[in-house]
C-alpha positions as CSV (number, residue, x, y, z in Angstrom):
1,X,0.0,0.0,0.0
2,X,1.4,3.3,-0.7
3,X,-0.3,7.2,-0.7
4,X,0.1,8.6,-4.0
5,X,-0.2,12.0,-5.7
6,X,-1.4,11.6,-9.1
7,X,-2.4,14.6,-10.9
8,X,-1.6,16.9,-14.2
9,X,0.5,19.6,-14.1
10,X,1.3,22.6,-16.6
11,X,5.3,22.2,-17.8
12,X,5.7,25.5,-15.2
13,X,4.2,23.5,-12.4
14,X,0.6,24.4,-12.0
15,X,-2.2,22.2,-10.9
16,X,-4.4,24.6,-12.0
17,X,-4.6,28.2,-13.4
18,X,-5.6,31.4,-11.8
19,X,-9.7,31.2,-9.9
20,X,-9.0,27.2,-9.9
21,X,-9.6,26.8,-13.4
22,X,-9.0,23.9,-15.9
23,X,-10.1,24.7,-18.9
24,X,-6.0,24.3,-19.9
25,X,-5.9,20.6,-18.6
26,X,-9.8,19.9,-20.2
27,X,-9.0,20.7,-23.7
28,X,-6.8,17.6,-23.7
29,X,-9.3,15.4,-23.2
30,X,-8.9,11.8,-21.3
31,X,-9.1,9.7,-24.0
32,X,-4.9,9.6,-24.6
33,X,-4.9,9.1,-20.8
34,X,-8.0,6.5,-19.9
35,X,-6.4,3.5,-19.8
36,X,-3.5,4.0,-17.6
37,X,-5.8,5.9,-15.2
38,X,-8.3,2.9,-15.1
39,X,-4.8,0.4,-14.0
40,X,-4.1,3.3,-11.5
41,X,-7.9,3.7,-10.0
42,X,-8.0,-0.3,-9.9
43,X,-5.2,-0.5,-7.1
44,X,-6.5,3.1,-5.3
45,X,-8.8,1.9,-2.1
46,X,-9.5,5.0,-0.6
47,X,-9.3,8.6,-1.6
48,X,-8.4,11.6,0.3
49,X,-8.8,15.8,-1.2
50,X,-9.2,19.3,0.2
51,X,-12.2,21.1,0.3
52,X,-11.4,23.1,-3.4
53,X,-11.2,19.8,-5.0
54,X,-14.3,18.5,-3.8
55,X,-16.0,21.6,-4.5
56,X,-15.2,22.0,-8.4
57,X,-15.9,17.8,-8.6
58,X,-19.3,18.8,-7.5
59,X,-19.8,21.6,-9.1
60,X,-18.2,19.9,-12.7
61,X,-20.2,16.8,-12.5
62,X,-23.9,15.2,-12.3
63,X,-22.7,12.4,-10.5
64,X,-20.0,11.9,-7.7
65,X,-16.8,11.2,-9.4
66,X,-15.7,8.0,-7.2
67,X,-18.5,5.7,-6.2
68,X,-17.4,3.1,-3.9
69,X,-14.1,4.5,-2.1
70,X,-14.2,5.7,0.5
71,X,-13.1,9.7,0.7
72,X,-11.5,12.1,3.2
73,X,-12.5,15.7,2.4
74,X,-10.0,17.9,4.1
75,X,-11.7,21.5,5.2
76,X,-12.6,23.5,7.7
77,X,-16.0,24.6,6.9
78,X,-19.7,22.4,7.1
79,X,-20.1,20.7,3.4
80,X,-22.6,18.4,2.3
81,X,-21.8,15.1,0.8
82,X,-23.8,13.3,-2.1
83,X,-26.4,11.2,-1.8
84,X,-24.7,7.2,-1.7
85,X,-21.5,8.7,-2.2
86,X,-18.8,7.3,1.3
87,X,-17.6,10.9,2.0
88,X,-16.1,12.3,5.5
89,X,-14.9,15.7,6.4
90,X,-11.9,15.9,8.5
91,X,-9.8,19.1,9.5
92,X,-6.4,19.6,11.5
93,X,-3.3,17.4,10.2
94,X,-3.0,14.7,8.1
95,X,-1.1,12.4,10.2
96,X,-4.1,12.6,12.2
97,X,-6.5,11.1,10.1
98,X,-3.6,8.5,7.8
99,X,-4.5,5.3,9.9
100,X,-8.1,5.7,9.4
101,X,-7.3,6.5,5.4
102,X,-5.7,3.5,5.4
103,X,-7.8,0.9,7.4
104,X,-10.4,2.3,5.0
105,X,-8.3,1.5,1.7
106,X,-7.8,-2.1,3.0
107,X,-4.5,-3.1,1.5
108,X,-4.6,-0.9,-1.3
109,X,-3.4,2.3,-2.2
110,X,-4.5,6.3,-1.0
111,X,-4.9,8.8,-3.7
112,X,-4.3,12.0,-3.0
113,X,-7.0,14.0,-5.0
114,X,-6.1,17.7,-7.1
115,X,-4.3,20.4,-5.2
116,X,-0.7,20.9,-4.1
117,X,-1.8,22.1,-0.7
118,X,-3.0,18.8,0.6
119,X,-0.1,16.9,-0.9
120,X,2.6,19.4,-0.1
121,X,1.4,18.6,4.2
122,X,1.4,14.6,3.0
123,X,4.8,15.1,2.2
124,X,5.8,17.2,5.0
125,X,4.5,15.2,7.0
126,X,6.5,12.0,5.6
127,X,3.6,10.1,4.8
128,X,3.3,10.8,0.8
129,X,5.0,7.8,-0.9
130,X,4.5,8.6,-4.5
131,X,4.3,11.1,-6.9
132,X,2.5,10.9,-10.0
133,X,2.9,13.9,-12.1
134,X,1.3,13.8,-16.0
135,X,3.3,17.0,-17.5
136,X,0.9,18.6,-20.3
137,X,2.9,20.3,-22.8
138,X,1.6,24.1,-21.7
139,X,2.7,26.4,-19.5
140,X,0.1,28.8,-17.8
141,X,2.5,31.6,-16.1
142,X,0.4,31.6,-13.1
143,X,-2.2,29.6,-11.2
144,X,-2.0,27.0,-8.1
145,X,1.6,25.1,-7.6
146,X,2.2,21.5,-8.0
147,X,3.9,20.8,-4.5
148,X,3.9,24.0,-2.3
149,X,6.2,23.1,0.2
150,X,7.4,25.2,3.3
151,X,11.4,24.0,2.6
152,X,13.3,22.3,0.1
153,X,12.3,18.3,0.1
154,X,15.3,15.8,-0.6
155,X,15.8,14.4,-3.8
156,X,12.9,12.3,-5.1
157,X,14.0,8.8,-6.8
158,X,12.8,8.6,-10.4
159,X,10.8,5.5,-11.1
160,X,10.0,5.6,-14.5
161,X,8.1,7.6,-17.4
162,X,5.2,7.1,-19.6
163,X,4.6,9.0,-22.4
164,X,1.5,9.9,-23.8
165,X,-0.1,10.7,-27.2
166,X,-0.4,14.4,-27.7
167,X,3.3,15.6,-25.7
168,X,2.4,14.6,-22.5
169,X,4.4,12.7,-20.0
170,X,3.9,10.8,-16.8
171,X,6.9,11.7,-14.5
172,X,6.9,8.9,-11.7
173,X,9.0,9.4,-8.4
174,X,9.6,7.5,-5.0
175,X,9.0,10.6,-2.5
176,X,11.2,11.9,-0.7
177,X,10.6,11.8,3.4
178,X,12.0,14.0,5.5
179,X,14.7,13.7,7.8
180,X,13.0,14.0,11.1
C-alpha cells in the first residue's frame, strides 16, 4: 500500500490556473490518458482531497466522481456530501486522520486527489510515498503550484516515465521523506 499523488500539471508547475480553473488541462481530453488511469484507479482503495477539489468535482459533475471508495474531504467549513456517495470531512493534520485513510483502503493504495496544498502537508509530513505527475505540454505563467512546500524536500527517486499521445508525459517518483 502506498499514498500517491497523481495529478496533471502545466510544464511550469501548475495544478491549476488562476480562480482554480481547468479549462487548460480539459481541452486535452482523457481519452490519450483513460487506460493508464483505469490500472491506477484499480489498485486506489480510498481517496483523500481538500475542500477546493471536492467543490469544483461537485460543481463539474452530475454524479460523484468516485463511487465506492471511500473519501476524506480535508476542510474546515460544514459541506454536504452526495447522496450514496462514502464521503467524510476531516480538519487539523493529516497524520491525524492517515490510519483511518488507510484501514479504510484495506491493503490498497491512497490517492491523494487535485491540489498541491494537501499533498505538499502529505509530504511534509512524511507520509506521501508517490508522486504521480502527467506533465501537459503548456505552461500557464500563473495559477496553483504543484507541491507547495514550506522547505526544500530531498531528492525524489525517479521511477520511470510514460509518455502519452499528444506531448504529455507521466513523470513517476519514490517521495522523498524527510529527515525527522
Amino acid at each position: 500500500m502506498s499514498t500517491i499523488y497523481s495529478v496533471a500539471s502545466s510544464l511550469d508547475g501548475f495544478v491549476a490556473a488562476p480562480g482554480d480553473d481547468l479549462d487548460w488541462l480539459l481541452q486535452f481530453g482523457f481519452e490519450p490518458f483513460q487506460e493508464h488511469h483505469d490500472r491506477f484507479v484499480a489498485d486506489v482503495g480510498a481517496i483523500v482531497m481538500g475542500s477546493t477539489t471536492y467543490e469544483w468535482l461537485l460543481a463539474h459533475d452530475d454524479t460523484w466522481a468516485y463511487p465506492g471508495l471511500p473519501t476524506w474531504v480535508f476542510t474546515t467549513r460544514d459541506l454536504a456530501a452526495p447522496d450514496g456517495a462514502e464521503v467524510q470531512f476531516v480538519s487539523g493534520p493529516v497524520a491525524d486522520h492517515q490510519a483511518d485513510v488507510e484501514r479504510a483502503a484495506g491493503g490498497r493504495d491512497v490517492w491523494v486527489v487535485g491540489g498541491g496544498l494537501l499533498a505538499a502537508q502529505y509530504q511534509q509530513a512524511g507520509l506521501l510515498d508517490e508522486l504521480r505527475v502527467t506533465v501537459m505540454p503548456i505552461a500557464l505563467g500563473a495559477g496553483a503550484p504543484l507541491l507547495p512546500v514550506a522547505a526544500p524536500t530531498p531528492v525524489f527517486e525517479l521511477m520511470g516515465t510514460t509518455p502519452f499521445t499528444g506531448g504529455a508525459v507521466e513523470l513517476h517518483y519514490r517521495s522523498a521523506h524527510p529527515s525527522a
